[in-house]
C-alpha positions in Angstrom: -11.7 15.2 -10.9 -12.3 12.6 -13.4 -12.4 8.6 -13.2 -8.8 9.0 -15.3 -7.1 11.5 -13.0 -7.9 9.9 -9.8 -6.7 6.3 -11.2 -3.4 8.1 -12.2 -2.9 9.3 -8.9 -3.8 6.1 -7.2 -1.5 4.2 -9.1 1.0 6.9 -8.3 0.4 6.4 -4.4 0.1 2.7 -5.0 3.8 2.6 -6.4 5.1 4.8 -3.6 4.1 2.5 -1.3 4.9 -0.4 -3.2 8.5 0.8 -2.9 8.0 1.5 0.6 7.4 -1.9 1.5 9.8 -3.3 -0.7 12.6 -0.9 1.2 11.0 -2.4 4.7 11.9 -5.9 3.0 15.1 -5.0 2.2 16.1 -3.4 5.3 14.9 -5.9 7.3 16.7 -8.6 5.1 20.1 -6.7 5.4 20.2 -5.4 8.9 20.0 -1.8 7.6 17.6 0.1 9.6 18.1 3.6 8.4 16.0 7.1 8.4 14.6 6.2 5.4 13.1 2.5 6.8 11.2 4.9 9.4 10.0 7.2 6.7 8.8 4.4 4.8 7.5 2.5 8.0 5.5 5.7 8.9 4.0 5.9 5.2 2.4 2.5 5.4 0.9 3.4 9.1 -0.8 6.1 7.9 -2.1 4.3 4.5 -3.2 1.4 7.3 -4.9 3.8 9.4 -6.8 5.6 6.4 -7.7 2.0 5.2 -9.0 0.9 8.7 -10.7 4.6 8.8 -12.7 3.6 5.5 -13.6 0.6 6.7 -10.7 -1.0 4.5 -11.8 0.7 1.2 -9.5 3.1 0.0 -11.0 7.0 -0.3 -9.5 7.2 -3.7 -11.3 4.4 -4.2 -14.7 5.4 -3.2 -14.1 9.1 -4.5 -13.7 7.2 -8.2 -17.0 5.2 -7.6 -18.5 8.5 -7.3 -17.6 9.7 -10.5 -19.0 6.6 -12.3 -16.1 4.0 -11.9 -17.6 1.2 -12.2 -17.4 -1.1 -9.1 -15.2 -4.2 -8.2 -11.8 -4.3 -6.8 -9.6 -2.0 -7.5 -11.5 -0.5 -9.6 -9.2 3.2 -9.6 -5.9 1.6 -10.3 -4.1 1.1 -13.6 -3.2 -3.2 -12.0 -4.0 -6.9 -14.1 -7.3 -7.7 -12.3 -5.9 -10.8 -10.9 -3.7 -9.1 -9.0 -6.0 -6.1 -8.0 -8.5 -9.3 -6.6 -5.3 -10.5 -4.4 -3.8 -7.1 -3.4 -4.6 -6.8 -0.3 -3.7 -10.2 0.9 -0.1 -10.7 -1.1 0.7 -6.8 0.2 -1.0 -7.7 3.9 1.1 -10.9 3.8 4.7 -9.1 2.6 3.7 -6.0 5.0 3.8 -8.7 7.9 6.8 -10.2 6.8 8.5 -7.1 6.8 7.6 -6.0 10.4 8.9 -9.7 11.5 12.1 -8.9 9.9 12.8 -5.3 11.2 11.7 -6.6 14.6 13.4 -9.2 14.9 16.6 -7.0 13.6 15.9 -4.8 16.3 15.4 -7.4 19.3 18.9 -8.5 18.2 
């Protein structure tokens, strides 16, 4: 797979998610809690869990290091490198947000 291919598809997954957790905000923001709020809920579990499993370096990531990306953050995504250097902590930071809001939807 070359450096390319694997920062397409990493880009892909990155958008997916992006619009999961931008669905997780809205839902929680309008008291609409639907299937789909799950699904996407569920989607950023498992992308947390593979983080944590990697010891909070994505495998697409290290798989593209392998093939001679050069190293840095986020170095197998198509993103401006000032936001690749903050992604984590604006997408940890709206990821929280968005579990206060649906929880505190669903306490009330």
């Amino acid at each position: 797979m070359t450096v390319f291919l694997i920062k397409l598809v990493h880009s892909v997954v990155f958008w997916l998610l992006t619009l999961c957790l931008v669905y997780m905000v809205y839902s929680g923001l309008t008291d609409q809690i639907t299937f789909w709020t799950w699904v996407a809920i569920g989607l950023l579990l498992v992308e947390t869990a593979a983080l944590a499993a990697f010891g909070w370096r994505c495998p697409l990531r290290i798989i593209a290091e392998r093939q001679g990306a050069e190293r840095g953050s986020v170095t197998d995504i198509f993103l401006p490198r000032w936001f690749a250097d903050r992604l984590f902590v604006i997408c940890g930071v709206v990821y929280a947000i968005a579990f206060v809001l649906i929880g505190a939807r669903l306490l009330t």
